[in-house]
C-alpha angles and dihedrals in degrees: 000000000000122000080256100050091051092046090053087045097059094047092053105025126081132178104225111190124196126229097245090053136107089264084198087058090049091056095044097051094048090040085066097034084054084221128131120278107225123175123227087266098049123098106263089182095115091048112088096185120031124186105206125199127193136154084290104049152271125318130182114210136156097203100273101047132038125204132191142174106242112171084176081068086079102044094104083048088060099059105126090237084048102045098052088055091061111114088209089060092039087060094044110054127117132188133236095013116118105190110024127191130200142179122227108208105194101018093162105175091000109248100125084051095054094051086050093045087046089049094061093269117132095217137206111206113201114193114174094189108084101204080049075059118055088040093062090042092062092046087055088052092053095042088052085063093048111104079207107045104025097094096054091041089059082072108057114082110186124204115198111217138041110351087201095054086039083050095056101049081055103056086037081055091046095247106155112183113197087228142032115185119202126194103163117184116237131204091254095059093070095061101048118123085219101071111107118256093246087055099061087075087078100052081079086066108022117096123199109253103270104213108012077187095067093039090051090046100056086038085062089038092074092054098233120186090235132002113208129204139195122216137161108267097254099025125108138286113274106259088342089281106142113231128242079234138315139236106219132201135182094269105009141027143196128234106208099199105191107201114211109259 
């Protein structure tokens, strides 16, 4: 975040604990957001956006609307028969490799990620908002405890801050993923009539991605097999750059870009 967006965040942002929550975890989790610490019983009224955390988890409301991570959501989505359909895991997969690995690069609330780790990648989430944060990290932990999502958990690894700095000290460290998946928000997306109600919550946090070039650029620096990208299906080019070939749906696509190797 910029010295403005955490400044806006701490005027309209609380962290609310229950009664029945880890009150440590509370204060550390509003001690690095920088946000006020209010109690189940306190008057939430000045604060726009609260993050509540109680023994099941962490929600984020603002009054109205209630949003949580649940990776569970996706259970019925990671049936083998399922999976293989999915046009995400379709994009992304690569041959002869056993054991794959992929960034993704803008893993908001972690879904992409969990089709990808369900489909055998090890994957590095990278997730630069840190409220979006601290959100999916909740759902992982939860997931880590799930008999039925736990093995595929064990192989999400999320990083909280910039995907494009965390992009390039891995290509300075020699890290190569075989895959990077992109899905940048863009300035249209906020104002479709298609985003879920729930999710509308994050569009008080969520910021369009500032310079797709950049973001293109530090995704090539680490010399990945394939870089995929989501777009609407109608919507540009990332960045202009022309894909190796795309995999279409009926409201999204993915640009599959092949780097020379």
């Amino acid at each position: 975040m910029d010295d403005r967006t955490e400044d806006a965040l701490r005027d309209k942002l609380a962290v609310v604990v229950r009664a029945d929550a880890d009150g440590g975890a509370a204060v550390r989790l509003a001690e690095h957001l920088g946000v006020s610490l209010l109690d189940e019983g306190g008057d939430p009224s000045a604060y726009p956006l609260r993050l509540v955390l109680g023994g099941d988890g962490l929600t984020l409301t603002d009054g109205s609307m209630v949003l949580r991570a649940d990776l569970r959501d996706m259970l019925p989505r990671l049936k083998p028969a399922n999976l293989s359909r999915e046009l995400l895991v379709r994009a992304a997969k690569v041959k002869g490799v056993d054991a794959p690995t992929a960034v993704d690069a803008t893993a908001g609330l972690g879904a992409d990620a969990l089709l990808l780790a369900a489909a055998g990648f090890t994957v590095t989430l990278f997730e630069r908002d840190r409220v979006i944060a601290a959100l999916l990290a909740d759902a992982l932990r939860r997931a880590e405890d799930d008999p039925d999502l736990a093995g595929i958990a064990c192989r999400m690894w999320l990083v909280e801050g910039d995907s494009i700095e965390g992009l390039r000290r891995m290509a300075r460290a020699g890290e190569n993923p075989d895959v990077v998946y992109l899905d940048p928000m863009f300035p249209e997306r906020t104002k479709s009539a298609a985003v879920k109600k729930k999710f509308q919550l994050l569009h008080h946090l969520e910021r369009p991605c500032a310079d797709p070039e950049l973001l293109l650029e530090a995704a090539r620096a680490v010399h990945p097999r394939k870089i995929v990208v989501k777009r609407p299906v109608k919507g540009p080019q990332l960045a202009g750059v022309k894909p190796s070939h795309t995999i279409g749906g009926k409201a999204v696509r993915y640009d599959c870009i092949v780097p020379p190797r």
